[in-house]
Structure formats: C-alpha cells, structure tokens
C-alpha positions in Angstrom: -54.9 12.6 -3.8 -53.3 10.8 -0.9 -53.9 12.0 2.4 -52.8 9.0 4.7 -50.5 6.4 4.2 -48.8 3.9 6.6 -45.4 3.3 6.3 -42.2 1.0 8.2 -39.1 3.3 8.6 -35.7 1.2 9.5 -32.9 3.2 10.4 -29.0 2.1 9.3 -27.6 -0.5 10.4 -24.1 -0.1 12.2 -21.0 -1.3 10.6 -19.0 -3.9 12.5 -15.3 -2.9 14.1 -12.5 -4.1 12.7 -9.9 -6.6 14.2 -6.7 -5.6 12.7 -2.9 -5.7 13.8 0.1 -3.0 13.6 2.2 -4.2 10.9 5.4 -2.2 9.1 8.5 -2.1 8.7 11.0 -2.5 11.7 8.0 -3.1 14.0 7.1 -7.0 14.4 4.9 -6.6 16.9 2.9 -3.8 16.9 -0.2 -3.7 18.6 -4.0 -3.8 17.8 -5.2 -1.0 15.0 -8.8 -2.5 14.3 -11.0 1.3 13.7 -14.3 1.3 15.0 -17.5 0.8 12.4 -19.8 4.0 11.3 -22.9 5.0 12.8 -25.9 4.0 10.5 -28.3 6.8 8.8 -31.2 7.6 10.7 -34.6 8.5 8.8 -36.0 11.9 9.2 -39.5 13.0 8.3 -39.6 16.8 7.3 -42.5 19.2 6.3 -42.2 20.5 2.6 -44.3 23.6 1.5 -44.0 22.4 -1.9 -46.3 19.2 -1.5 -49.9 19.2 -0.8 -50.2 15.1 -0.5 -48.5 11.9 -0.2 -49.1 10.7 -3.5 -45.6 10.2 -4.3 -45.3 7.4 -2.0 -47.9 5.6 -3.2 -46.5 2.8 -4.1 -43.9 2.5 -1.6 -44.5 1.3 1.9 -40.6 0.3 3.7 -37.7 3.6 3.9 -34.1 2.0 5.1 -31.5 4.7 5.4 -28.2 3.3 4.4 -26.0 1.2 6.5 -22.6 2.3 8.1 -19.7 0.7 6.6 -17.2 -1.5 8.4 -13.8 -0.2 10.3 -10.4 -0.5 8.7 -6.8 -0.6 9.7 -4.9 2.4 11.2 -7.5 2.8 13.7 -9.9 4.0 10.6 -13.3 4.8 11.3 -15.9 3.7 9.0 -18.5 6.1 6.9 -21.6 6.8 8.8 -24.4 5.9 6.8 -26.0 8.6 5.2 -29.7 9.9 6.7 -32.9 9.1 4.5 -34.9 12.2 4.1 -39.0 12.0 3.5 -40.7 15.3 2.4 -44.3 15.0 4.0 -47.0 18.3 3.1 -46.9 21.0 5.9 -49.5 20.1 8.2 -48.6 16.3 8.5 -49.4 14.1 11.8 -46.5 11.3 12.5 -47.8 8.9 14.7 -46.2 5.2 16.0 -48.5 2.3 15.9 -47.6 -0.4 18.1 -48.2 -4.6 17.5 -51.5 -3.6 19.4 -52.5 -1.1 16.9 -52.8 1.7 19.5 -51.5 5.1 17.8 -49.4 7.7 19.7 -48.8 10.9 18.3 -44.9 12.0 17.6 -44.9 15.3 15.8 -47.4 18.1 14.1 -45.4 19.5 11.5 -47.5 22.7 10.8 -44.1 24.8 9.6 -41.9 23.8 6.2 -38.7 22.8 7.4 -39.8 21.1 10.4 -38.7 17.8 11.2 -39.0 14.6 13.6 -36.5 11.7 14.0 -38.8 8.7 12.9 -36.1 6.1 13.6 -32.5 6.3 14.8 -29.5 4.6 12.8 -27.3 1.9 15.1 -24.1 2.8 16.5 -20.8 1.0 15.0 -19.1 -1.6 16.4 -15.7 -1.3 18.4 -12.5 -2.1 16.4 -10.2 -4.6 18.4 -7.8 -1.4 19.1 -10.9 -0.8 21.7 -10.3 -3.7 23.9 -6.8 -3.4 23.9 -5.6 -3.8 28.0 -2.6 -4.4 30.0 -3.3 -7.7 30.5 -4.8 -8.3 27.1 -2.8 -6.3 24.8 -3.6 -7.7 21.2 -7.5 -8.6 21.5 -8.5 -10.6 18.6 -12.1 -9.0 19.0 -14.5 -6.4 17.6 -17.8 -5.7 18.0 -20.7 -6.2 15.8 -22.6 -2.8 14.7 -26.1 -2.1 16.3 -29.2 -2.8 14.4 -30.9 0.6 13.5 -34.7 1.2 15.0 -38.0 -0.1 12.9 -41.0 1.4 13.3 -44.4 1.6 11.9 -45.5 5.6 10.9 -49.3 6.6 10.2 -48.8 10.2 8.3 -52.0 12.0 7.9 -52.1 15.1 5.8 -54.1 18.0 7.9 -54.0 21.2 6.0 -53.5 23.9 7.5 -55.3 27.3 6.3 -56.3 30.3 7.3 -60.0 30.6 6.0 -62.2 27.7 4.8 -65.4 28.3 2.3 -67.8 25.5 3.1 -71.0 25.4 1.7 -73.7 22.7 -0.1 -72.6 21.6 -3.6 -73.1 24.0 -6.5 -73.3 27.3 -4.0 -70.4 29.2 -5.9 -67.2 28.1 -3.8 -64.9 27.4 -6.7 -65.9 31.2 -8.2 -65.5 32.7 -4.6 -62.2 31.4 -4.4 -61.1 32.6 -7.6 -62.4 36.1 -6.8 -60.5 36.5 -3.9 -57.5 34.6 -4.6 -54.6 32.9 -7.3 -56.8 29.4 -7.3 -58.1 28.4 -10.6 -60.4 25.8 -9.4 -62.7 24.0 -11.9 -65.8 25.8 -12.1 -68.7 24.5 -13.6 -72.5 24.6 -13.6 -73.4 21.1 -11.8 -73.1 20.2 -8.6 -70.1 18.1 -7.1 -67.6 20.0 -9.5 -64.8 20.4 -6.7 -63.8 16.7 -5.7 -61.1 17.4 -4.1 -60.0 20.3 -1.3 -58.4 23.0 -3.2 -56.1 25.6 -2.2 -55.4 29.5 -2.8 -53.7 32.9 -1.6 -55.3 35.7 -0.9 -53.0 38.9 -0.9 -53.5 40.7 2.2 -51.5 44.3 2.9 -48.9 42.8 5.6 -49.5 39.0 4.7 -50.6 37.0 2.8 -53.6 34.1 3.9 -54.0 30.7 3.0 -57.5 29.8 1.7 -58.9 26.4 1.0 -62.5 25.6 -1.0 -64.1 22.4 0.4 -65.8 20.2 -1.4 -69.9 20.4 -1.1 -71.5 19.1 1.9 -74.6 17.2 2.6 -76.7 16.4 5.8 -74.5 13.8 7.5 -71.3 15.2 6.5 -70.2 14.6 9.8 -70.7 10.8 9.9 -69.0 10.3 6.4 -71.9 11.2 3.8 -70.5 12.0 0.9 -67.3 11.6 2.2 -67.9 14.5 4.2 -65.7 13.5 7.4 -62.5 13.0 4.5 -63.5 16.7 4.0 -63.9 18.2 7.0 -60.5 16.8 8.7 -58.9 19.6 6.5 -61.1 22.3 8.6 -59.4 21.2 11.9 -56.8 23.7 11.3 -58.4 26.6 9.9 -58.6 29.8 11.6 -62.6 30.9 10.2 -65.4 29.7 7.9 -66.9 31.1 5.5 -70.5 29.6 5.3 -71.3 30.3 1.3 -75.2 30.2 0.0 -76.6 29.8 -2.9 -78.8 33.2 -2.3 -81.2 31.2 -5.4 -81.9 28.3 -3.5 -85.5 27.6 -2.1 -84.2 26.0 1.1 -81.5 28.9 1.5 -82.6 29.6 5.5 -82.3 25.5 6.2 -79.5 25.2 4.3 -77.8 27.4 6.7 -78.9 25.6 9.2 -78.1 22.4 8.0 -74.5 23.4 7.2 -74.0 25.0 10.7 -75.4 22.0 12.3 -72.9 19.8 10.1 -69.6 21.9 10.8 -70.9 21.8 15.1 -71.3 18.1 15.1 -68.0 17.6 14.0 -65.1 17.0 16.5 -62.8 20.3 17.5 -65.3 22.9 14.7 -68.0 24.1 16.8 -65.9 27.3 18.1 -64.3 28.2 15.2 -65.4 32.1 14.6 -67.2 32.1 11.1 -68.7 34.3 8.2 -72.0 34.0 6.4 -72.4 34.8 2.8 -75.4 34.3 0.9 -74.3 34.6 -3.2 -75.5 35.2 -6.6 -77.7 38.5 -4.9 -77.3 39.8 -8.6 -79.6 37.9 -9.5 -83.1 39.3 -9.8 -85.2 36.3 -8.8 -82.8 36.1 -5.4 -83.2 40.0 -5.0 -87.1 39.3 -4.6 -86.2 37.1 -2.0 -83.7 39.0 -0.1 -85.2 40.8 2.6 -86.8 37.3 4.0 -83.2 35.9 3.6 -82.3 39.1 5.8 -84.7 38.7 8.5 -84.1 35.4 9.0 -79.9 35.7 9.0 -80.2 38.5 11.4 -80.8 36.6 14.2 -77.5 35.4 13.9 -74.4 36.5 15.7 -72.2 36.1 13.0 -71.2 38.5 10.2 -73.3 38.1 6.9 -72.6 39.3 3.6 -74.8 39.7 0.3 -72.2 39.2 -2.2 -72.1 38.1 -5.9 -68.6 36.1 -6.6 -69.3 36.1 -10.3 -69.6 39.9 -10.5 -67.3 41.0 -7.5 -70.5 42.4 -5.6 -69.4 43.0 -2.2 -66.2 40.4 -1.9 -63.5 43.2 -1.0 -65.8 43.9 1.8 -66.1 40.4 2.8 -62.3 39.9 2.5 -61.5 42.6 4.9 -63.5 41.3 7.2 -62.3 37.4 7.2 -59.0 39.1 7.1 -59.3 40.9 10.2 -60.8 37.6 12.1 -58.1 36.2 10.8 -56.0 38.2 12.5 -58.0 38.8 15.7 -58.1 34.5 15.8 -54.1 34.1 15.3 -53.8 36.4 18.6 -56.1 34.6 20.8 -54.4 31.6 19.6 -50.7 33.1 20.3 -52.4 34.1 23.9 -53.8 30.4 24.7 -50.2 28.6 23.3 -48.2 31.2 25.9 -50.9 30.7 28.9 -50.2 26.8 28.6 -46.4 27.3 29.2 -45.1 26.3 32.1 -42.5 28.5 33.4 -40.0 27.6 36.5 -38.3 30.3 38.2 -36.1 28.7 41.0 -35.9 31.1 44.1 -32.6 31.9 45.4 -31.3 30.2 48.6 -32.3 31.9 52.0 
C-alpha cells in the first residue's frame, strides 16, 4: 500500500481573446466583437472515505486540468476549462515543496468531502472588443490567456482512528480486532502475520468508532526497526491505545515496558490516554502466572484488562471502556480546538 507520493499539479491554461470585427448585412463598419478566452480548470484535491491509500496513482506523477478554450465572434466567451478532481484517503497531509526542498503544510483533510485548491487555472485573455476606445475604436488586439499555477504536492496518508491495538508480533491483534469489530484481518499462528495497518468498526450505541490493528512492534520501533516509524505515523491521530499482551509470554512484564517505552519515544504519542490488555488468560499455563502479571500491572495508572480475544473473555468489558475514553478524549479535544480560537469583539464607539 501507498502512503506517500509526490506529485506536480498544473492548473489550466487560459484561452487567448479573440480579435474579431462586426460584420452583417447593411453594417460595413461595425465595430470590434473579439469575446474574451475561458478561464482554465484549476486542480482540487479532496478527501474520499472510500480510499484507504494512494495506490491508484502509482504510476502517475503530473495532473493538468484542462485548458480554457479560445474567444469567438459576437463577443463570445470561451469554455472554462473544466476542474481536475484527485480523490486522496481521509486523513491526507498536502504539503508544497519548494526548489529548496523545504515543505509547508497546505491542508489536513481529516473529513470526506473536504478539499484544498492545489493549483489555480489561468484567467482568459481579453477579446479585442476589450480595448475598444474613443480614440482607438477597432483595436486589432487580444490578449494571450494566463498560464495556470505548477506546483510540487507531498500527500501523506495519516489515518485517522479512534482506537489503536499495538502490541509485539504474534500477541493476538488481528483476533482482538475481529472480536470487537467487522475486520477480517489475516490471522495466523506466526509472528509478522499483519504487514500492513488494518482497519475496522466497532458498533457503539450512539456511534460508531474507527479501529485500526498495527502491525507488531519491536525495540526500536521508534527509529524505524522493523519499519516501525512507517507504522506508528498512523497512531498520530488516534484517540487511545490499546496495549495488547500475549498473557503466555515469559517476558510479558518487559514487554510492556518495552512497548510503552516505544509508543513514548515517538513524536506527538506520549499523552495519548491508553488501555492495557494482557490476552489468551484462558489459558491454563498463563492462569499460573496471572497474579504476578497482576502485581506487577497494578502499579500502573492505566486501565488493564485480563481478556481472551479467541474466546470473548472479558472484550465487551474492555470495549465499554475504550469506548467511553473515546468519548471522554473527543471532548477534551473539542475543549482545546475552541480555547485556541481567537475571538474579536470590537467595542462600540464612546
């Protein structure tokens, strides 16, 4: 799957005016009736809830809108070029990049049917009926149509979710996210099965929420192990973790700590409000174990469940909770966005 892709966007061309002259019947003379050209199409980048990635554009790097066409006689106007539309995945950065290289953010499009003018189509040219004067009455000129803007665009998918399930490789992710949503992720018993970030719904009672499963991580996730810093960039967004365990694991207590460490280390994650969830507790060899794991995970201040994904053990209960810090997360977020607005009130005049 494609997550970034650099493109050049060229809007339209504008059509040239047209230098034309008045000519019927019983009217010899008649005076200038060049029409001016059309405007050209502009290209418009828009987010689309039906895409996840930019693979479609794989093999295409320049977008021109079309061109306006040229003014006619009778004062006619030409066609405006028509816009070109690019569908991008909800949650899409659109960034410039300048001859230096430096980036500079345009637009976040985190809603579907959001959009961002990424370069503006050229205005027509003036017909000769334009320059028409009193002391120049039949101009024998027109104007050429402006060239339409060229830019290079940086897209960059960030997907944007409501709850994340992180955890090492082969912890039970993939069956989690099954349990508690429509995903039908690959699920397998080795470790590395989920390559790729994968995304589900889970039906809540006045909404639903957007969960995605991220693919295992290792110590140095953060600097790009295991292509862990591809992985993570799809966490920016999300409103809690879930911290899966494999409840069977030897190391369960430092893999904790190595996944917290991991998701803290990594830019803009370290105050994200999270859930710990130590799996497979059906088991009996991991039910031996359990009150250590207990001790241990108590010190914590975050929530931790005992669950089994396979069998259901325990998942409504931990879905109701992620649910409700969901919730709880949304409002604090709504609070911060409104406190950042800056509101003038002039006062009246004394």
């Amino acid at each position: 799957m494609v997550y970034k892709r650099e493109i050049t966007v060229q809007g339209g061309s504008g059509g040239d005016g047209c230098v034309s002259f008045r000519r019927e019947k019983y009217v010899p003379s008649g005076g200038p009736d060049g029409g001016d050209g059309g405007n050209g199409g502009s290209v418009i980048i828009v987010a689309d809830s039906n895409l996840v990635d930019l693979g479609w554009m794989k093999w295409k790097k320049e977008f021109v809108a079309r061109h306006g066409r040229r003014g006619s006689s009778w004062r006619k106007r030409g066609k405006n070029g028509e816009d070109l539309v690019i569908s991008v995945p909800v949650g899409t950065l659109v960034s410039t990049k300048a001859k230096s290289g430096q980036e500079k953010l345009v637009a976040d499009l985190r809603t579907p049917g959001q959009k961002v003018l990424a370069a503006k189509g050229g205005r027509g040219g003036l017909g000769n009926a334009r320059f028409a004067t009193a002391v120049n009455q039949a101009p024998k000129i027109a104007s050429k149509g402006q060239s339409g803007e060229k830019r290079d665009i940086i897209l960059e998918v960030k997907v944007v979710t409501d709850i994340c399930i992180v955890g090492h490789p082969n912890s039970g992710k993939s069956t989690l996210l099954s349990a508690i949503s429509r995903a039908r992720p690959e699920i397998a018993d080795y470790p590395f099965t989920t390559r790729l970030p994968v995304l589900g719904v889970m039906v809540g009672d006045k909404r639903d929420f957007i969960v995605a499963e991220i693919p295992g991580l290792v110590e140095g996730a953060h600097l790009g192990k295991g292509l862990g810093n591809e992985f993570l960039r799809h966490a920016e967004r999300t409103k809690l973790f879930i911290y899966l365990l494999d409840g069977g694991s030897p190391t369960v207590i430092d893999d904790f700590k190595t996944l917290d460490k991991e998701i803290a280390l990594y830019k803009g994650l370290a105050h994200k409000p999270k859930i710990v969830a130590v799996n497979k507790v059906d088991l009996p060899e991991v039910q031996v174990r359990l009150p250590q794991i207990k001790r241990h995970l108590s010190k914590h201040e975050a929530p931790v469940f005992y669950i089994s994904a396979l069998s259901g053990q325990a998942v409504l209960e931990l879905t109701r909770k992620a649910m409700d810090m969901v919730e709880q997360a949304s409002r604090e977020e709504d609070m911060t966005s409104q406190a950042e607005i800056a509101i003038f009130r002039p006062r009246p005049r004394k």
